[in-house]
DRENDO-1510 file (C-alpha; in Angstrom, 1 decimal, always signed):
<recs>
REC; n; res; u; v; w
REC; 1; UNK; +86.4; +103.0; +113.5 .
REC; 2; UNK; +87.8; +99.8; +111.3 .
REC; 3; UNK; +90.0; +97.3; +112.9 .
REC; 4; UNK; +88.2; +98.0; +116.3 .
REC; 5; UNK; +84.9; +98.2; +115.3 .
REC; 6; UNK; +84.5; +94.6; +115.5 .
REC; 7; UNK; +83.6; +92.8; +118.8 .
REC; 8; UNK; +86.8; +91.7; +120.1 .
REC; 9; UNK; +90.2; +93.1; +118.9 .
REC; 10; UNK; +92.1; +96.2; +120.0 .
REC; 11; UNK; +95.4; +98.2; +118.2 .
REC; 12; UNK; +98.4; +99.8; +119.5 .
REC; 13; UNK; +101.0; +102.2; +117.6 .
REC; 14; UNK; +103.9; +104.4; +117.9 .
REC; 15; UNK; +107.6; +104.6; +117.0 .
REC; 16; UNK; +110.3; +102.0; +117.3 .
REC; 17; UNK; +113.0; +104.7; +115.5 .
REC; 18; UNK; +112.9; +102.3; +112.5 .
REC; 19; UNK; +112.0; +105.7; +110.4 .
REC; 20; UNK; +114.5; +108.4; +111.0 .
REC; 21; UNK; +112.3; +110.6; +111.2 .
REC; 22; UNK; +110.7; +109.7; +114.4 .
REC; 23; UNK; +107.5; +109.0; +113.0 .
REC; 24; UNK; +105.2; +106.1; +114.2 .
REC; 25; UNK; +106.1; +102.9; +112.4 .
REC; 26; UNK; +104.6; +99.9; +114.2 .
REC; 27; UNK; +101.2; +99.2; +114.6 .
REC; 28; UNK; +99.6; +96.4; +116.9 .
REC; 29; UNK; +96.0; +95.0; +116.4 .
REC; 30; UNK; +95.2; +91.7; +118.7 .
REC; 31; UNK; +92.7; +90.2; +120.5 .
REC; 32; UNK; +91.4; +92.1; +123.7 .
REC; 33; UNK; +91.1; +89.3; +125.5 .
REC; 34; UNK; +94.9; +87.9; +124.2 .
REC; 35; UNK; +93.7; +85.0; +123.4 .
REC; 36; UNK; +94.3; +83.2; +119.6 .
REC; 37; UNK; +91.4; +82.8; +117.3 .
REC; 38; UNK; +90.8; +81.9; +113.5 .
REC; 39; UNK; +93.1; +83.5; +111.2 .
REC; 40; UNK; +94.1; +83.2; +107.6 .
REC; 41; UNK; +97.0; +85.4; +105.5 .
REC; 42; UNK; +97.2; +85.5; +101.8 .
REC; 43; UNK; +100.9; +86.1; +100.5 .
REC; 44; UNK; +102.9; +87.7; +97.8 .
REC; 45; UNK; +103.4; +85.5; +94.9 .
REC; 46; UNK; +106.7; +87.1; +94.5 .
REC; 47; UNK; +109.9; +84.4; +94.8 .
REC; 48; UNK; +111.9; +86.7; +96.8 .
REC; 49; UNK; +109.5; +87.0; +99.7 .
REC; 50; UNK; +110.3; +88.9; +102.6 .
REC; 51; UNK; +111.8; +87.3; +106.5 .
REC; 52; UNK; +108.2; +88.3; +107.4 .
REC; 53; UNK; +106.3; +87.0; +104.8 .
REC; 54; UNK; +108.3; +83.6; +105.5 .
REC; 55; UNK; +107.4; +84.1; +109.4 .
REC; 56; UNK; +104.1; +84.6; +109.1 .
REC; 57; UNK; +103.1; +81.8; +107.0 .
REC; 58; UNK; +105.2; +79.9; +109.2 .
REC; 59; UNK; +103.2; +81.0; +111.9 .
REC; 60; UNK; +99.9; +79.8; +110.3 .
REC; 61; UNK; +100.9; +76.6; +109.8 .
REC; 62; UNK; +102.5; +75.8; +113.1 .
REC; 63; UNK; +99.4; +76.9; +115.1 .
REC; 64; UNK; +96.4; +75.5; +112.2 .
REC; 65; UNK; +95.3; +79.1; +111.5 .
REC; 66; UNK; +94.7; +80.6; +114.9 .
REC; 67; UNK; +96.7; +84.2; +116.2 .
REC; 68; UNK; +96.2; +86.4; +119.1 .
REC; 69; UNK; +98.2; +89.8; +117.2 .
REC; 70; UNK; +99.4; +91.0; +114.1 .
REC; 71; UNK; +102.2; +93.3; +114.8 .
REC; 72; UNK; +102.9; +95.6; +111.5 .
REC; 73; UNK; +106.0; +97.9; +111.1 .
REC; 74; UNK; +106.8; +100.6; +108.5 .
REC; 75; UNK; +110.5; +102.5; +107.5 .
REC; 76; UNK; +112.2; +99.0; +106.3 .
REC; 77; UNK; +111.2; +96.0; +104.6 .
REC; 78; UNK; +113.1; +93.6; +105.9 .
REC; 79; UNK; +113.5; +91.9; +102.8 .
REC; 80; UNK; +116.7; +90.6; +100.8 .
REC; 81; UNK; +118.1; +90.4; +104.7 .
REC; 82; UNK; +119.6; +86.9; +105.1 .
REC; 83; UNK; +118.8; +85.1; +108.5 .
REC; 84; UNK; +119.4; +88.6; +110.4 .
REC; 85; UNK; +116.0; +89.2; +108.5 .
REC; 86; UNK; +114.2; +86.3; +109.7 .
REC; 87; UNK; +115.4; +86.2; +113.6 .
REC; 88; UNK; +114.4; +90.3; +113.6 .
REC; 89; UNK; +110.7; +88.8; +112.5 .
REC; 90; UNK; +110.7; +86.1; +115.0 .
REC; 91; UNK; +112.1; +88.1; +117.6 .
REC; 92; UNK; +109.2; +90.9; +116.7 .
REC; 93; UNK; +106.5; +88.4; +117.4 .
REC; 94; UNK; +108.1; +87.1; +120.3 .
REC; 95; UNK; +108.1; +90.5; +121.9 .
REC; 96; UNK; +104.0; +91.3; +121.1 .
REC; 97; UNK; +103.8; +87.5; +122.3 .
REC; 98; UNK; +105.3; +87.9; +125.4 .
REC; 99; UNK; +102.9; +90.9; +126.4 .
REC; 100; UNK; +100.5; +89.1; +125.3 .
REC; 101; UNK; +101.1; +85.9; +126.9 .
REC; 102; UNK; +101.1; +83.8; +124.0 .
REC; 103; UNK; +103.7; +82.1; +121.8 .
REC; 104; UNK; +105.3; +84.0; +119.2 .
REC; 105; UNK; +103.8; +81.5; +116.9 .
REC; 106; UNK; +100.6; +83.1; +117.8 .
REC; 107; UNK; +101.3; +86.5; +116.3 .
REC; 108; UNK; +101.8; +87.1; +112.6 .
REC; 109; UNK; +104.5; +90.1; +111.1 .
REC; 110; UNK; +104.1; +92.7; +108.5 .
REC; 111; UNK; +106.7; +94.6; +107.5 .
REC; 112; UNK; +106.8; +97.4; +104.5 .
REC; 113; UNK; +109.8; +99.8; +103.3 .
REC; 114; UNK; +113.5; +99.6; +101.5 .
REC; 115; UNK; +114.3; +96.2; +100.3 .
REC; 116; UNK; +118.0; +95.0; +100.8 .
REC; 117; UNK; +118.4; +97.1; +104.1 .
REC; 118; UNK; +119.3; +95.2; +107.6 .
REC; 119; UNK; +116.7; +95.8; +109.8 .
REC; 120; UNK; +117.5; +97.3; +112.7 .
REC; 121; UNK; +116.1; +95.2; +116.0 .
REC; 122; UNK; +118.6; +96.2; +118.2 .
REC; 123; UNK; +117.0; +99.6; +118.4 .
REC; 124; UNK; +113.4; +98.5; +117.3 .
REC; 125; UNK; +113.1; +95.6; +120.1 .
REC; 126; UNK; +113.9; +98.4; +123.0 .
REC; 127; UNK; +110.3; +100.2; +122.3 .
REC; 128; UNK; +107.7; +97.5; +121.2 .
REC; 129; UNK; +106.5; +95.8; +124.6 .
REC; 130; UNK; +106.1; +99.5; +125.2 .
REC; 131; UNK; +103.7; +100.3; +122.3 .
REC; 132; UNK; +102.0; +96.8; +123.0 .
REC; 133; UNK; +100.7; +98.0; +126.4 .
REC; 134; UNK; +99.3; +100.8; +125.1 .
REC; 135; UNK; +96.5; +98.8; +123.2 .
REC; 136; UNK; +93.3; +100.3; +123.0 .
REC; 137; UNK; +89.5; +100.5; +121.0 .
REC; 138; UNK; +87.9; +103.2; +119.5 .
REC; 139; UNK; +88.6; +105.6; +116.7 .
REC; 140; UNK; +91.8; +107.3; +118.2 .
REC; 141; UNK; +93.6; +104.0; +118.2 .
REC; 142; UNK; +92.3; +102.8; +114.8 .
REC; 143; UNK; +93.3; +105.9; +113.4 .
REC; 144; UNK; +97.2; +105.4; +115.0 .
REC; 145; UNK; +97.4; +102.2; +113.7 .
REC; 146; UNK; +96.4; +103.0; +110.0 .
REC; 147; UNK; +99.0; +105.8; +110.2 .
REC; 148; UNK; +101.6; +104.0; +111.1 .
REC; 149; UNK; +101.9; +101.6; +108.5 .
REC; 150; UNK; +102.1; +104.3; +106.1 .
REC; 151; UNK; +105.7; +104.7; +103.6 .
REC; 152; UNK; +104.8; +106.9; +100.4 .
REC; 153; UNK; +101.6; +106.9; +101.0 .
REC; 154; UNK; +99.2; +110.3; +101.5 .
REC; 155; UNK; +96.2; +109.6; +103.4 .
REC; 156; UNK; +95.2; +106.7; +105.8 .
REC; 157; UNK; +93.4; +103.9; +104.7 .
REC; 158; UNK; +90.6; +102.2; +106.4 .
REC; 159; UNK; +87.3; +100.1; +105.2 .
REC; 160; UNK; +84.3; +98.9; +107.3 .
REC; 161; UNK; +81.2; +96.5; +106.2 .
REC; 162; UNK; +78.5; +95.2; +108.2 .
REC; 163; UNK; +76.8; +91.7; +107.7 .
REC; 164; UNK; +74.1; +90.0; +109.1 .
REC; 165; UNK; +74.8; +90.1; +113.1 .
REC; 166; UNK; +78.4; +90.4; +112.1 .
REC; 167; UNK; +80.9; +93.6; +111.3 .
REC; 168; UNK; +84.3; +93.3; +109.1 .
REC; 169; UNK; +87.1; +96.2; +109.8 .
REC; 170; UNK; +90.0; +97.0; +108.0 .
REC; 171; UNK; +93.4; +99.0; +107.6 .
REC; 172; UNK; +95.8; +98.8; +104.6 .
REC; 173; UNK; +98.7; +100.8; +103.2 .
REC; 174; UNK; +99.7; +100.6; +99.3 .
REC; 175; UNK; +101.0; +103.7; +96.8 .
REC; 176; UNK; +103.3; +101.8; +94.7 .
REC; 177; UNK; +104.4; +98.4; +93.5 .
REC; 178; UNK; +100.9; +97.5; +93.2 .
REC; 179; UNK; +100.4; +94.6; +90.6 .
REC; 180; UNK; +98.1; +91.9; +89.8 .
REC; 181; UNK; +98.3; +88.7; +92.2 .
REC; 182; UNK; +98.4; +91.2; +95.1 .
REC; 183; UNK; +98.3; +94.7; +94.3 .
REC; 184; UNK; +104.3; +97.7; +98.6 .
REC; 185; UNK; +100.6; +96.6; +100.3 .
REC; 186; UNK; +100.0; +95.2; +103.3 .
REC; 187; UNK; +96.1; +95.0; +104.7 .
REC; 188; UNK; +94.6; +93.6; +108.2 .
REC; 189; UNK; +90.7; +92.5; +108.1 .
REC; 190; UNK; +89.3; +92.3; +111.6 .
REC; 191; UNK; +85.9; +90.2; +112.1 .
REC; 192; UNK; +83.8; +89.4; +114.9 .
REC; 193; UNK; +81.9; +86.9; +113.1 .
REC; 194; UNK; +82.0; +82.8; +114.0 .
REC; 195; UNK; +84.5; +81.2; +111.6 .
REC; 196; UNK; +86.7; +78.5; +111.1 .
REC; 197; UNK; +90.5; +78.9; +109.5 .
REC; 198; UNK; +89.5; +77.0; +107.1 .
REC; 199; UNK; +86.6; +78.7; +106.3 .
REC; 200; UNK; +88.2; +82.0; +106.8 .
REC; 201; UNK; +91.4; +80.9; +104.0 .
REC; 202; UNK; +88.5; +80.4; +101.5 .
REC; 203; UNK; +86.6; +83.6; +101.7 .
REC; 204; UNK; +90.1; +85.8; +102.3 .
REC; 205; UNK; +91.9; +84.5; +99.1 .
REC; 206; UNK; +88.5; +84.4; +96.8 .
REC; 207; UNK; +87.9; +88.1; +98.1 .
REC; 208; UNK; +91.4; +89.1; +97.3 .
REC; 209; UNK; +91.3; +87.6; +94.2 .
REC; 210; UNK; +88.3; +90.0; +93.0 .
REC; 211; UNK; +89.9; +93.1; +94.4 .
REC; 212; UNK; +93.6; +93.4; +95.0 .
REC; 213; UNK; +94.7; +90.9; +92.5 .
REC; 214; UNK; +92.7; +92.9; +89.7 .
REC; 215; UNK; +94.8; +96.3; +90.2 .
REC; 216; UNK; +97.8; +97.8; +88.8 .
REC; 217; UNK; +99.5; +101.0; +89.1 .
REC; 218; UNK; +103.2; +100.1; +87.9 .
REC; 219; UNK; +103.2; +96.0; +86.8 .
REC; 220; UNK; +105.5; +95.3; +89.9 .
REC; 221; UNK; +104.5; +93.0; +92.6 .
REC; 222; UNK; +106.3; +93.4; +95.8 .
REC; 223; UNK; +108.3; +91.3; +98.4 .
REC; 224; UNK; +105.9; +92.1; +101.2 .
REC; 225; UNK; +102.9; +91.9; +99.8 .
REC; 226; UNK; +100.2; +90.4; +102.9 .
REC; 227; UNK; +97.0; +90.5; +103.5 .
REC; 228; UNK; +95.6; +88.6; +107.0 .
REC; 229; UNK; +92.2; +88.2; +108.2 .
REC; 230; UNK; +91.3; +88.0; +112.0 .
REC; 231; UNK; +88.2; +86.8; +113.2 .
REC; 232; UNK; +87.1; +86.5; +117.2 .
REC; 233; UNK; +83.7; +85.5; +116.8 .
REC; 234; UNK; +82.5; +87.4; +119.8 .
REC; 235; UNK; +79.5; +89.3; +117.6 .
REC; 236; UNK; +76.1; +89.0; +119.1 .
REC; 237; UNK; +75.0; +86.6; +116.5 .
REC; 238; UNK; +76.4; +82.8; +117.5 .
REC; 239; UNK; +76.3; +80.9; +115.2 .
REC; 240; UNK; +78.9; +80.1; +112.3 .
REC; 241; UNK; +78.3; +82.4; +109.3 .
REC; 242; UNK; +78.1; +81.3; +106.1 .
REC; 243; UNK; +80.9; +81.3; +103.1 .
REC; 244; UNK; +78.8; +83.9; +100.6 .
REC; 245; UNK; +78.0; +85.8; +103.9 .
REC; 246; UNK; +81.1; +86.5; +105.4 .
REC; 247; UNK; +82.7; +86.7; +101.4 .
REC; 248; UNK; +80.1; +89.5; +100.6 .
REC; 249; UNK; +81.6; +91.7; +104.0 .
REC; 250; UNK; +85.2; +90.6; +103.2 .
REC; 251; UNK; +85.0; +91.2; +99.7 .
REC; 252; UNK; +83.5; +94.9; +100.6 .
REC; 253; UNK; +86.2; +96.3; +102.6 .
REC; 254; UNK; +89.4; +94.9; +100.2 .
REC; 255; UNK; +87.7; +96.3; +97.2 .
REC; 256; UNK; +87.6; +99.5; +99.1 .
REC; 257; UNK; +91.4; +99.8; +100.1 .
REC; 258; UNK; +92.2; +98.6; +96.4 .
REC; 259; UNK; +90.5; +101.8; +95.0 .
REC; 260; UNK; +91.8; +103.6; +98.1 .
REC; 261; UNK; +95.3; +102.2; +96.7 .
REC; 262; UNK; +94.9; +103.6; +93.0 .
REC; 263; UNK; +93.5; +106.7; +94.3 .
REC; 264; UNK; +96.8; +107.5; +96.4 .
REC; 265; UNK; +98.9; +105.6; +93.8 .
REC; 266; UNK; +102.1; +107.4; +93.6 .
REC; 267; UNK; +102.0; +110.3; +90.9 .
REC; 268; UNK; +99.0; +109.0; +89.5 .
REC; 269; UNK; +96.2; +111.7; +88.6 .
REC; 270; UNK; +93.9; +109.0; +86.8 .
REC; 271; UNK; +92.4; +106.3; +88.0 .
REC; 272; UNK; +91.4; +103.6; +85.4 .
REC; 273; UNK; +88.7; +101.5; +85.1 .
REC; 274; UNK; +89.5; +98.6; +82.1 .
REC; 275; UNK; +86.4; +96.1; +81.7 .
REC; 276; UNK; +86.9; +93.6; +78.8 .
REC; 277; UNK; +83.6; +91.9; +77.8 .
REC; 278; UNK; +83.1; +88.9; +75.1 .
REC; 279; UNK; +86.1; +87.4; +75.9 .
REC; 280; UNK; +86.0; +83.5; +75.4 .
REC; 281; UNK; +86.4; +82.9; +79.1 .
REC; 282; UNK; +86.2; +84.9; +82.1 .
REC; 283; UNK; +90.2; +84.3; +82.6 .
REC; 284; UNK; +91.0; +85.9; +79.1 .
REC; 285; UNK; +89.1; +88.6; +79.3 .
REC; 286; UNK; +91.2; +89.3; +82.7 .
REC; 287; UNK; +94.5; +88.7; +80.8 .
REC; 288; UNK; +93.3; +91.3; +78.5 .
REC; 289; UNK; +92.1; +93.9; +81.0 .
REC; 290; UNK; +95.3; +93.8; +82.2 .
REC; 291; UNK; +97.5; +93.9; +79.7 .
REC; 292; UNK; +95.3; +97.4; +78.9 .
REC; 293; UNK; +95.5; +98.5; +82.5 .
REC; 294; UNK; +99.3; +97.4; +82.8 .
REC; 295; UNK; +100.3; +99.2; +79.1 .
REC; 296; UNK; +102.9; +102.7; +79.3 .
REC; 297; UNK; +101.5; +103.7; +76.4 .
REC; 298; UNK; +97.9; +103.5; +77.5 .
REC; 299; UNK; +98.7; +105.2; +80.8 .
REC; 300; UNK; +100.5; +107.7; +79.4 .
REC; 301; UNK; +97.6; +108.8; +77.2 .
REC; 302; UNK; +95.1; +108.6; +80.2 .
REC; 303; UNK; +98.0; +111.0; +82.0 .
REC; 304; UNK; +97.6; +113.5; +78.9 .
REC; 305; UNK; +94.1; +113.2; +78.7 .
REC; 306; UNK; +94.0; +112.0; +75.1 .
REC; 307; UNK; +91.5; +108.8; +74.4 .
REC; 308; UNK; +94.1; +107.2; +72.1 .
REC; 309; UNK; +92.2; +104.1; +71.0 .
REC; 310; UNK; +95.0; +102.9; +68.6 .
REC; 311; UNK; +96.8; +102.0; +71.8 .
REC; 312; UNK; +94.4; +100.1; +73.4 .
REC; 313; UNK; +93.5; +97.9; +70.5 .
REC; 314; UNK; +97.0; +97.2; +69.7 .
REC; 315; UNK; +97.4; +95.8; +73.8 .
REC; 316; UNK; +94.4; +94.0; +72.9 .
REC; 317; UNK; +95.8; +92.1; +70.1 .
REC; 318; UNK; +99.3; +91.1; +71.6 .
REC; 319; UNK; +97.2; +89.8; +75.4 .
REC; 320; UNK; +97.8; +86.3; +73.4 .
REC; 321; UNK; +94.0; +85.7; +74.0 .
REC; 322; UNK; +91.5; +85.1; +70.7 .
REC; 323; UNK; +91.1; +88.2; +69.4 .
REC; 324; UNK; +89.8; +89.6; +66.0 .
REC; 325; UNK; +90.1; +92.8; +64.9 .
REC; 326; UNK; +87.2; +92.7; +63.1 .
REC; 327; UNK; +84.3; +92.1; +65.9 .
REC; 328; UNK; +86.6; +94.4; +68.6 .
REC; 329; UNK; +84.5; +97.6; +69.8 .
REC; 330; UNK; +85.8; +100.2; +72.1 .
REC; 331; UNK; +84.4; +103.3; +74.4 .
REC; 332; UNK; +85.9; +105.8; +76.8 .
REC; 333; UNK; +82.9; +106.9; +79.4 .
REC; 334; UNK; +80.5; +104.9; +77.5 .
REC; 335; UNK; +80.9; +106.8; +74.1 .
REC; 336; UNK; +81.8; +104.2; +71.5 .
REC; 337; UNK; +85.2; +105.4; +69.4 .
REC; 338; UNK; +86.2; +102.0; +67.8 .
REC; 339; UNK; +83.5; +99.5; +66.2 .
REC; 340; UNK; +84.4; +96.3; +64.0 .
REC; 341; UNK; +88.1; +97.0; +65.0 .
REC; 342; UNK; +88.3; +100.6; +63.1 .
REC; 343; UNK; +87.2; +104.1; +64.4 .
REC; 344; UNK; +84.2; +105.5; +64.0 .
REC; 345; UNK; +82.4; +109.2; +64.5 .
REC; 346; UNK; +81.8; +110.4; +68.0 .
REC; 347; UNK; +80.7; +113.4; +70.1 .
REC; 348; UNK; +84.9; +114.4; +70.7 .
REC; 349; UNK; +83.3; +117.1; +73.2 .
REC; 350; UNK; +82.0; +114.9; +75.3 .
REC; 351; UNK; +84.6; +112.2; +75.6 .
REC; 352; UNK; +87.4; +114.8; +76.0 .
REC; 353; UNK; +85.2; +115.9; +79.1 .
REC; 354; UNK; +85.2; +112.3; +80.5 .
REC; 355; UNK; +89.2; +112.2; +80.0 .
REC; 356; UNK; +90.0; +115.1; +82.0 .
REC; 357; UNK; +87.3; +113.6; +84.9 .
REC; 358; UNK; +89.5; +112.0; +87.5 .
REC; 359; UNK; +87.9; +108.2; +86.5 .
REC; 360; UNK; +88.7; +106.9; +82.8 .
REC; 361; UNK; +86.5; +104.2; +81.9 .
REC; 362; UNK; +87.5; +102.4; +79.0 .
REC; 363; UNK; +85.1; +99.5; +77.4 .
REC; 364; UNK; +86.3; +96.9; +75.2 .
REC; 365; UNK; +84.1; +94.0; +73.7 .
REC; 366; UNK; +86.2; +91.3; +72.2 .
REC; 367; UNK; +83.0; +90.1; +70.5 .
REC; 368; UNK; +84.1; +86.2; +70.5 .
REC; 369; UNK; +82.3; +84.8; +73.7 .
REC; 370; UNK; +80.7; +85.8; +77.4 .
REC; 371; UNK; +84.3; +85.9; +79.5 .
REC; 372; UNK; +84.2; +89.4; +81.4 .
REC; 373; UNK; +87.0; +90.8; +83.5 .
REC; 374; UNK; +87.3; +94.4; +85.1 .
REC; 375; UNK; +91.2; +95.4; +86.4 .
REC; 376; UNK; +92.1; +98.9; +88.1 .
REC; 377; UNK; +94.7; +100.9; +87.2 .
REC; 378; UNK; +96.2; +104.2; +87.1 .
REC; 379; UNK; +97.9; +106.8; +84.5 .
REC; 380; UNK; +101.6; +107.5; +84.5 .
REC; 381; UNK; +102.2; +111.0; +85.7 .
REC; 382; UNK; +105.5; +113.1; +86.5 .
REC; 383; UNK; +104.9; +112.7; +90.0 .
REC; 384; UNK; +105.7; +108.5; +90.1 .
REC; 385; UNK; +108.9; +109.1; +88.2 .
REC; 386; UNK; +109.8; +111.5; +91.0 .
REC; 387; UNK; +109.2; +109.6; +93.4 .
REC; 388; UNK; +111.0; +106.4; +92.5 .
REC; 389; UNK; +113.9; +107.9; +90.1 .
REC; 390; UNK; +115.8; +107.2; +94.0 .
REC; 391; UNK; +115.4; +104.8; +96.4 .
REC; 392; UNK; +114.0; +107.5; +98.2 .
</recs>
């Protein structure tokens, strides 16, 4: 189970034709008792934000960080649509509101799919009060929900953590456009723990910070980009639970989906891990990370398997962090092929074996100061150019 599993929440899902392929496309996780509770959304950093990224932090505002549903649709992204765009989010809400019994300020939107294409409510509208009622808990509903927000993606993905007297439960979709400062992706975090907006805000944007906003798979951060927590405090345990508690759970599940993400990461066959050590500050030594992680050329030697260190030193040097040449080391899979900024022998065997492994590691030590920084990202294999040479 994930978005069920906690005390208090139940999903819905099925098709509103927005896909022509009559697939499922909207999912609907609320409360089961329809009533609002303590909810907090972190938002795409991207200027052209879609109607229902607009809607939703709308929606958190006007009611102080308190919703009874998230409805979530899939097949259009109802982005780049004008004011059509934003009354087909409103009118979305209203319609899981008015099953619900609550305003449609009380339910937040999540939309994923083509940018630039009018989204089309007239037929969407006519099937989800339908799909509302059908709102359920356990595992088959969970299951329909995290399917239905899927676009390019493969396989499903779901996250669960358990805290002290608490649970956190998750869904998320995300194969593509996935960039720091919120690596399309949408994710929903259910909790049945005690916690206020406010305290809920906090622990959502410090966990996304250390997951989703330290991956990459192509540099581009979408329009949609959402990621909402929940929480109905119906667990056993009463009592309000703490910031590092509730952030250790939270912080669990959204590193999951992120390396759920770069797993299913369109035409990627690598995943790689980039950790930057004696940086001069924690900050640089993400800028560098990611300037490794984010590189063509360093993805495309990861796709062919060759541990091209020339690359990665060169990304190094132009991350506009202090760098010397001199004091830079770097390994693949722990094996060290770079020392005082030139190479150096190594077992060849035995880092060509880590290469063709499905996880790359690559080390770098900046050797100026303590700043350490860790960023996800994938190779660049035939199968992304594929799939995005068309709008598809």
């Amino acid at each position: 189970m994930s978005v069920t599993r906690p005390k208090g929440f139940v999903a819905a899902a099925g098709s509103a034709a927005i896909k022509g392929s009559g697939e499922s496309d909207v999912t609907i996780v609320a409360t089961d008792d329809a009533r609002p509770v303590s909810a907090a959304g972190v938002f795409t950093k991207n200027k052209a934000a879609a109607a229902p990224v607009e809607i939703s932090r709308r929606h958190l505002e006007e009611t102080g960080g308190y919703a009874a549903g998230v409805i979530l649709t899939s097949g259009n992204a109802n982005a780049a649509t004008g004011e059509s765009g934003r009354f087909a989010a409103r009118r979305l809400c209203g319609l899981v509101g008015d099953e619900l019994g609550v305003s449609k300020s009380e339910v937040l939107i999540c939309q994923t799919g083509l940018i630039g294409v009018r989204f089309p409510i007239e037929t969407a509208e006519r099937h989800v009060a339908a799909i509302t009622r059908t709102r359920a808990l356990g595992e088959e509903a969970d299951l329909a929900a995290a399917t239905a927000i899927m676009t390019t993606d493969t396989v499903v993905k779901t996250a669960s953590a358990e805290g002290d007297g608490f649970i956190v439960g998750s869904i998320a979709k995300g194969a593509a456009m996935l960039a720091p400062d919120m690596a399309t992706m949408l994710a929903l975090v259910t909790t049945d723990a005690n916690c206020s907006p406010q305290r809920s805000g906090a622990v959502l944007k410090e966990a996304v910070a250390g997951s989703f906003n330290e991956m990459t798979v192509d540099g581009c951060t979408s329009t949609n980009d959402t990621v909402i927590l929940l929480a109905s405090g119906k667990a056993e345990r009463r009592d309000e639970v703490g910031e590092d508690e509730l952030f250790d759970a939270v912080s669990a599940v959204c590193h999951s989906l992120a390396l759920q993400m770069a797993n299913d990461a369109e035409g990627a066959t690598k995943v790689l891990n980039v950790t930057v050590t004696g940086a001069s500050s924690n900050e640089e030594a993400l800028i560098a990370a990611r300037k490794v992680a984010s590189s063509l050329l360093v993805k495309c030697s990861a796709n062919g398997e060759d541990p091209y260190w020339g690359r990665v030193l060169s990304e190094l040097g132009s991350a506009g962090v202090d760098f010397k040449i001199d004091r830079v080391s770097i390994s693949y899979g722990g094996v060290a092929v770079c020392r005082g900024g030139e190479g150096v022998e190594h077992d060849r065997s035995k880092v060509g074996a880590h290469m063709a492994g499905r996880v790359i590691e690559i080390a770098c030590d900046i050797g100026i100061g303590n700043g350490e920084g860790v960023v996800v990202g994938t190779d660049l294999g035939y199968g992304y150019i594929d799939e995005n040479r068309t709008t598809s």
